[in-house]
C-alpha positions, 0 to 999 in steps of 0.5 A: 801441859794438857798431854802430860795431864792426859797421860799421867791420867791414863796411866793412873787409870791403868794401875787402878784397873790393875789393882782392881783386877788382883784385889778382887782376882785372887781370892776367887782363882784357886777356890773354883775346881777345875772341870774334868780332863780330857783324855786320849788312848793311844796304843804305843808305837815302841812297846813299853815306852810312851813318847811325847813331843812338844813343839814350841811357837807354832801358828800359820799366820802372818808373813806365811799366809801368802806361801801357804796359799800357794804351796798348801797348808801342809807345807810348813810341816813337810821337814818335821811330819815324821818326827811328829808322826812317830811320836805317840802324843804331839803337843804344840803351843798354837799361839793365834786363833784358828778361825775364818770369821771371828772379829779381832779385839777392838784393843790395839796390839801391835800384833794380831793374829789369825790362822785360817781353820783350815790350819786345823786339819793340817796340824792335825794331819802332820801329826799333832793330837793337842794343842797348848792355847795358854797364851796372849794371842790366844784371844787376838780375835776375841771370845769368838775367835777362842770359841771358833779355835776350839770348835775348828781344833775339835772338828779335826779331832785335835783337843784343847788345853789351856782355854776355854769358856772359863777358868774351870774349862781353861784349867781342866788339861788332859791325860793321855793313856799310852799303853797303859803309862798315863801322863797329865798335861796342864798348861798355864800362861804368865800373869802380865801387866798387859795381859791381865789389865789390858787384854783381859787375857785370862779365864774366870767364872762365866768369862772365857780366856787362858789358864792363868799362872796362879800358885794355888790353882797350879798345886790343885791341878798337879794333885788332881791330874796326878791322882788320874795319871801315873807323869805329870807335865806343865806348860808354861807359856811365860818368859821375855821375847828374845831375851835370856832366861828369866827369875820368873821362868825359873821360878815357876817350874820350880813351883810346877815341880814341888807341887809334883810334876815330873817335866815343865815345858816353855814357850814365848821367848821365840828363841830356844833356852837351856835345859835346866835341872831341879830336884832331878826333874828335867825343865825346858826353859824355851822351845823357840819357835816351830812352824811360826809364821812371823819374820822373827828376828835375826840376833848374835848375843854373847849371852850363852842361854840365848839359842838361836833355833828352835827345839822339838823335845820328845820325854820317852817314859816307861811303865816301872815293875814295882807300878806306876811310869817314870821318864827316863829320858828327855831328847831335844831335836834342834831346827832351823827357824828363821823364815828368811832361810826357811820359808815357814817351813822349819828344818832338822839342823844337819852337819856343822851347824848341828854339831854347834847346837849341840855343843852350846846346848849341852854348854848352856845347860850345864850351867843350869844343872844339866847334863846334855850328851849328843847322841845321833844328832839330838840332845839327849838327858838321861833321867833316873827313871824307875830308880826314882819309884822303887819302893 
């Protein structure tokens, strides 16, 4: 009776922090302005195109950390260091800190992780320019270890997005200037029970932590980035482990699509979801996992929108005659990322088994509105382009 007593007494403790923390959070998250993006000039490999790659999941941790010590922290990326290399601007979401010395939370999670800050170098070496830190382990090693990732990241000449000091520097984002096509990245994690009153996950005034998914905030940053950048993305980091699509994913880029942005971009399930469509706007409902280095877990489920790889989109866009930039196509490398066949190191899927992904990927998102053609061993969706911004 006594333990009973104990738990019922823990549990109304935590719905009252809860409350407390959306009563008073609210009112305050979308009245702060945000603090000035970065910005990044790249001149563009294929003139008059600008190519951006996401990669999902990614975070030398965990299980890998006895291979990385033996074969080096470059390893991970040796099968996929070209297609990062030739994209103009790489974006991973990098789910851990990056840091040596940081001391982890005294809140128990069942998993805590760290990369070591020499990780740093190695993303930056295989070609990646930002990294997406809106997430719930972007704080596994406290605030020390978010200001060490930051200060590690940037001594590699690698930008931040998506966390910081605040919610000002957290929602700031970034813009990149590829040849003259100009394109916004903010990047947001789902609001979460756990994440909000447990771990204190996300940023306000004067308290550092991730960008949260608020609704006034996501429509002032989209009109504030769009105002700067001719293409606006949003990643949101947001959904269930290993679970099909939910409401909320779907709800969200809708949200990130009405208040103007051209693509939305999704992590955390750990496995790779549909493209899916809305109002002509491409929406990449996971990206699975990329260089991650957890076990994962091996699962054959009859849900169609569960797709057991990983993902690396690449959004090609292009300056239009009358002004301004569109995307005129989404391409989608699948990869193999299971680490018991892997080992931490993930592969372009190849032969049969490409031909499979790619025939369950243009399956699953056709049900979701969009039209997936294969096209020399990617998934490939055509998008209206400069027709969109014709006057």
């Amino acid at each position: 009776m006594r333990a009973a007593a104990t738990i019922l007494v823990a549990i109304v403790a935590f719905v009252a922090l809860w409350a407390a923390n959306v009563w008073t959070w609210q009112p305050r998250a979308a009245a702060r302005a945000a603090a000035e993006p970065l910005v990044i000039a790249r001149a563009p490999s294929t003139p008059g195109e600008a190519t951006l790659l996401f990669a999902g999941d990614t975070a030398e941790i965990d299980f890998a950390l006895p291979t990385v010590e033996v074969l080096g922290l470059m390893y991970p990326f040796g099968s996929t260091i070209d297609l990062v290399r030739a994209a103009d601007v790489a974006v991973a979401n990098h789910e851990a800190p990056i840091t040596d010395a940081a001391r982890p939370s005294s809140l128990y999670k069942k998993y805590v992780y760290a990369a070591p800050a020499a990780s740093a170098r190695a993303l930056a070496g295989a070609g990646f320019d930002v990294l997406a830190l809106a997430n719930n382990h972007a704080l596994d090693a406290g605030a020390d270890g978010l200001a060490d990732t930051i200060a590690n990241a940037a001594r590699a000449g690698l930008l931040t997005i998506g966390a910081g000091r605040d919610a000002a520097e957290a929602r700031r984002g970034v813009v990149v200037d590829i040849g003259g096509v100009r394109v916004a990245i903010l990047a947001y994690c789902e609001r979460q029970l756990l994440f909000d009153a447990y771990m204190d996950l996300f940023a306000r005034a004067r308290h550092p932590g991730v960008a949260m998914a608020a609704e006034p905030d996501l429509a002032l940053d989209v009109a504030r980035l769009r105002a700067r950048a001719d293409l606006v993305v949003v990643s949101f980091h947001i959904g269930d482990n290993y679970a099909p699509p939910t409401r909320s994913q779907r709800r969200w880029a809708e949200r990130a699509i009405d208040a103007g942005a051209d693509l939305v971009v999704e992590h955390h399930p750990h496995v790779a979801q549909p493209v899916a469509m809305y109002r002509g706007r491409p929406v990449v409902l996971s990206l699975g996992n990329y260089a991650f280095g957890t076990p994962g877990r091996f699962f054959r489920r009859a849900d169609p929108d569960l797709l057991d790889l990983g993902l690396l989109a690449l959004a090609h866009a292009r300056r239009c005659p009358s002004g301004g930039a569109a995307f005129d196509r989404l391409e989608l490398v699948p990869l193999a990322v299971h680490n018991d066949r892997v080992r931490y190191r993930p592969e372009p899927l190849a032969g049969r088994e490409l031909a499979t992904a790619l025939d369950r990927l243009r399956e699953s998102s056709q049900r979701w509105g969009a039209d997936v053609r294969a096209d020399s061993g990617r998934a490939v969706v055509t998008l209206p382009g400069c027709a969109r911004v014709q006057p």
